[in-house]
C-alpha positions, 0 to 999 in steps of 0.5 A, spaced: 268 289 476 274 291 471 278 298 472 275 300 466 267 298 468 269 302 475 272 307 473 265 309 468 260 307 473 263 313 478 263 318 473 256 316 471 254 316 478 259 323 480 254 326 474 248 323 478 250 328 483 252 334 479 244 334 476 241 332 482 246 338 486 243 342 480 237 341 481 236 342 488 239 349 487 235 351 481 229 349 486 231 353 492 232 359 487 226 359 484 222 358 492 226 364 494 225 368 489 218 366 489 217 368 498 220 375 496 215 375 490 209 373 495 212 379 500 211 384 495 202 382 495 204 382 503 205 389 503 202 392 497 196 389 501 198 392 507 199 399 505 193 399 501 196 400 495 190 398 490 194 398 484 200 395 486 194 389 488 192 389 481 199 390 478 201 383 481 195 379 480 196 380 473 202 379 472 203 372 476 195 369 475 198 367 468 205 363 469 206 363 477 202 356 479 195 356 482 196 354 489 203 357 491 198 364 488 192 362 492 196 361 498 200 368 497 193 371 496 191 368 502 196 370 507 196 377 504 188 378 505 189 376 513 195 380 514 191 386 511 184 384 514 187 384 522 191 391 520 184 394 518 182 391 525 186 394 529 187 400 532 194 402 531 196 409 528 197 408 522 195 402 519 189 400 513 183 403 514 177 398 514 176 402 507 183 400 504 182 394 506 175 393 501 179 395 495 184 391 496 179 385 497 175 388 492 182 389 487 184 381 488 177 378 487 176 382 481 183 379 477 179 372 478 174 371 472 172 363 474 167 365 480 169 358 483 176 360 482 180 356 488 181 364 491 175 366 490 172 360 494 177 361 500 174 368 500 167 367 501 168 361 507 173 368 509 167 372 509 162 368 511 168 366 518 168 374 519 160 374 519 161 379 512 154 379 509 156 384 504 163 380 501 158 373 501 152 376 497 157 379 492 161 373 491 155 368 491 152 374 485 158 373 481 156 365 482 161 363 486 159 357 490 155 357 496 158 350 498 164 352 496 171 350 501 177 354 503 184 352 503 183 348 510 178 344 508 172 348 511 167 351 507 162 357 508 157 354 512 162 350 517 167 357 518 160 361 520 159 356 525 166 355 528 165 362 529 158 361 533 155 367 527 147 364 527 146 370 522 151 368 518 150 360 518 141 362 517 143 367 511 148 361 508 142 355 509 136 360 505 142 361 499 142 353 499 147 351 504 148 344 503 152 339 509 148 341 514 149 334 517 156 336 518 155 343 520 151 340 526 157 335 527 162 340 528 157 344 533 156 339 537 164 338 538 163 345 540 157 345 544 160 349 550 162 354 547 158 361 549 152 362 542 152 355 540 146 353 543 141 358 538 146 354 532 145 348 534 137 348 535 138 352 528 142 346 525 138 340 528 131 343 525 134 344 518 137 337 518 130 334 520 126 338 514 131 335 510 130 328 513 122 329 510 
């Protein structure tokens, strides 16, 4: 290769870098930016404070990207549920804790939103016929799957709930086959033996 030649290739390959570099940067910034945005749902969830809820689902359900909201909205609404579930002086009462689910579940207009449906297998896996009901009324799917993959009817099983997993099934739970697998992979533990008998006699009527 001439002096020349080489000299032009080096500088498009330093340029390269440069971008590259620029890019990498540029996208570090947006993530750290986005991680205190996301920390901000964090506490206002925590603190039940209701409005700065609402503030903040409508100010990012339109221009933040739908996964990063979905997994903010989750880790918000776990930290907030296991603070109303515990006893420690000063943490969300359970009544915060419904106005912040209800606050979030209303700044979603597609029932089947990918929020409203980790909501449900949420409710479902707390064995919280009252969430359930209100999201199947606003017409989110009963066969809808969480974030992990699970859906309603397999997280009520995981969490050994028959009431729950029967109240699923008669609102028109499909994928019984699989439910059945994974409480057969759990058989051991304790309340499991009233869902398997639930699950194989519901499977043998669909097989009529």
């Amino acid at each position: 290769m001439r002096p020349g030649k080489r000299v032009i290739h080096l500088a498009g390959l330093f340029g390269l870098l440069m971008l590259t570099v620029h890019q990498g940067v540029r996208y570090w910034q947006a993530a750290v930016e986005w991680d205190r945005q996301a920390r901000k749902l964090v506490g206002a969830a925590r603190s039940g404070n209701t409005p700065a809820v609402e503030a903040w689902m409508e100010q990012h359900r339109r221009n933040a990207d739908p996964s990063a909201i979905a997994d903010a909205v989750v880790e918000a609404l776990y930290l907030a549920r296991a603070d109303a579930a515990s006893e420690r002086p000063g943490a969300l009462s359970p009544t915060a804790y419904r106005k912040v689910w209800k606050a979030i579940a209303a700044q979603c207009d597609d029932p089947n939103d990918p929020i409203l449906q980790h909501m449900l297998c949420q409710a479902a896996g707390e064995g919280n016929e009252e969430q359930v009901r209100q999201l199947l009324q606003r017409g989110t799917s009963v066969n809808a799957t969480e974030l992990g993959g699970f859906s309603a009817l397999e997280r009520a099983v995981i969490c050994r709930d028959r009431r729950m997993v029967e109240f699923l099934i008669r609102k028109g739970a499909s994928g019984i086959r699989g439910a059945l697998l994974l409480a057969q992979r759990e058989a051991d533990k304790p309340d499991m033996d009233d869902i398997l008998a639930l699950l194989r006699t519901e499977t043998l009527k669909h097989r009529r």
